[in-house]
C-alpha positions, 0 to 999 in steps of 0.5 A: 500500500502507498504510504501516504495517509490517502488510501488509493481507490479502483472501481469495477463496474461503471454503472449507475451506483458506481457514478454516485460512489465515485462522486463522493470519493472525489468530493466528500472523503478526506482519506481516500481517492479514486485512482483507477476505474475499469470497465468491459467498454474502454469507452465507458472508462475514459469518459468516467475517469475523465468525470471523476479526475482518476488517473488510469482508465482500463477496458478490462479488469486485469489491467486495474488489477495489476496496477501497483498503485491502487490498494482496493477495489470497489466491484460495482458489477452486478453480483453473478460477477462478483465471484470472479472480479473479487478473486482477480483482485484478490489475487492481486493483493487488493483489498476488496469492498464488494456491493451487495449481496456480496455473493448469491450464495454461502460457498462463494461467500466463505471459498472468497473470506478465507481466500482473503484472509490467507492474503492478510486482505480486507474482504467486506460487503457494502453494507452503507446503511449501517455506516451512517452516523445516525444510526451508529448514534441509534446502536448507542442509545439502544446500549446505553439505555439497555433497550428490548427490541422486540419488534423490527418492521421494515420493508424496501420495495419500488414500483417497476414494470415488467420487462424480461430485459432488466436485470431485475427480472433477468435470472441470468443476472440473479434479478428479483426481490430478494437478492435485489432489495430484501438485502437491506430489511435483512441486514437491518434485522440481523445487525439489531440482533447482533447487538443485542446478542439474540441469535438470529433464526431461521424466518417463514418466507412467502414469494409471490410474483404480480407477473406470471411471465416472470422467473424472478421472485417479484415481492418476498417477506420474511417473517422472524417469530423469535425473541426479536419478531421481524416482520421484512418485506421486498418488492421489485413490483410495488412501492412499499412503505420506506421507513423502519419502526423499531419497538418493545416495551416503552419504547419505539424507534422509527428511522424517517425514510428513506430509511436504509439511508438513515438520517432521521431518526425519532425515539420515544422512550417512557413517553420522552421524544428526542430525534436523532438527526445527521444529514449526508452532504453527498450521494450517501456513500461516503460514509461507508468509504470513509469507514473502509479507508479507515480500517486499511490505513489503521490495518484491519482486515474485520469491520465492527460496524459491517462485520464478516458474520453479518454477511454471512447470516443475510446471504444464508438466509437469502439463499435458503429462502430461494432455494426453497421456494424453487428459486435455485437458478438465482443463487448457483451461478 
């Protein structure tokens, strides 16, 4: 890794989500820069780096691999190529922040972790909702007021029309709900029990579809009946409700919405009202590469905030519930 107090940035992957990444690692985060950029389009690439002031472009993923300078990667491709690019920068000794899911499946998921820890390299998911500073203000609360969450509710769902060509509904590209937004109810359930250190057990699962044309799962829940109830939601077919309530005895949280981009946050406590309220200045992504860039320059190779065990347990529970609701070709790529 170079030496300086700046951590050197490469992204795999130039789409849509890549573009709001790069724009709060050029203007929102003090330890970071992006280096080098990478696509299948030498095209796509030079006009990106040119946006974004980088200082290599690359028609391939080999070539930002093998360059020196860069010491991780952000793979912003969509997850069927997750396992390939983070080998290749594995290989390559870069540390790796994957988008999520990370994986589609539990063997991928630990085959690349035990790769990367072999290496001594950073392997994490990007997990931005709970890097946000309101909620890690939330998690604090919770544990200096030893608060029981009984009662999770959140749900992540957005109108889209059917058409077998976007990746949502492509099983070739492991579209659907649950891969595509039941990530995010998932980690938010499984993060609060983390804290709270309540096992996290196995939940009923119920997927419909609005499109009998479809090969995707189109809305999925995931009902929790355990110490923490949780009752999840997903749809990539209909809008669903976008903020998160948090509830037990003499208390209830709810994270204003857009709640995965938790900024707003109010807490009634024994009849008392506070609001936990910290904006992001940017497109909500510098937070998590402030975070990441943190942990190389100080030598981690875990996270306590988007922590290993976390990833598993969501892309486990994702799995399970496709496969056994005949949904197999979405997580055995």
């Amino acid at each position: 890794m170079n030496k300086n107090k700046t951590v050197r940035w490469g992204i795999a992957g130039l789409g849509s989500i890549a573009q709001r990444f790069a724009f709060d690692l050029k203007n929102n985060v003090n330890n970071a820069e992006l280096y080098a950029v990478a696509s299948r389009s030498q095209e796509r690439a030079d006009k990106f780096a040119n946006e974004f002031d980088c200082q290599a472009a690359y028609g391939d993923y080999k070539s930002l691999a093998e360059n020196p300078h860069v010491d991780v990667v952000y793979v912003a491709t969509i997850h069927p190529c997750h396992k390939e690019l983070v080998a290749l920068f594995l290989a390559h000794n870069k540390h790796v922040f994957v988008e999520k899911p990370a994986f589609t499946n539990v063997k991928d998921w630990d085959e690349m972790l035990n790769l990367a820890k072999s290496k001594n390299l950073l392997l994490i998911e990007a997990m931005k909702s709970v890097t946000f500073p309101a909620y890690r203000e939330l998690l604090k609360f919770i544990k200096s007021h030893n608060l029981a969450i009984t009662c999770i509710e959140a749900s992540f769902g957005t109108k889209n029309e059917f058409n077998n060509t976007n990746r949502l509904f492509d099983p070739k590209q492991c579209g659907g709900a649950t891969l595509d937004v039941g990530v995010y109810p998932l980690w938010l359930y499984v993060d609060i029990c983390r804290q709270l250190n309540i096992p996290v057990q196995k939940p009923s699962v119920n997927i419909t579809q609005d499109n009998t044309m479809s090969a995707v799962d189109e809305m999925v829940s995931f009902v929790f009946n355990t110490k923490v109830q949780g009752n999840l939601s997903a749809s990539i077919t209909r809008n669903l409700p976008t903020k998160a309530v948090l509830s037990g005895p003499n208390v209830e949280i709810i994270i204003h919405e857009k709640w995965w981009n938790p900024q707003i946050i109010e807490i009634t406590h024994h009849g008392a009202k506070q609001k936990i309220e910290i904006d992001s200045t940017g497109e909500s992504f510098e937070f998590e590469i402030e975070h990441i860039s943190t942990l190389i320059l100080t030598n981690k190779l875990e996270s306590d905030v988007i922590p290993h065990a976390n990833s598993r347990a969501v892309i486990e529970i994702m799995e399970q519930a496709l496969i056994a609701n005949g949904y197999q070709h979405l997580v055995t790529i």
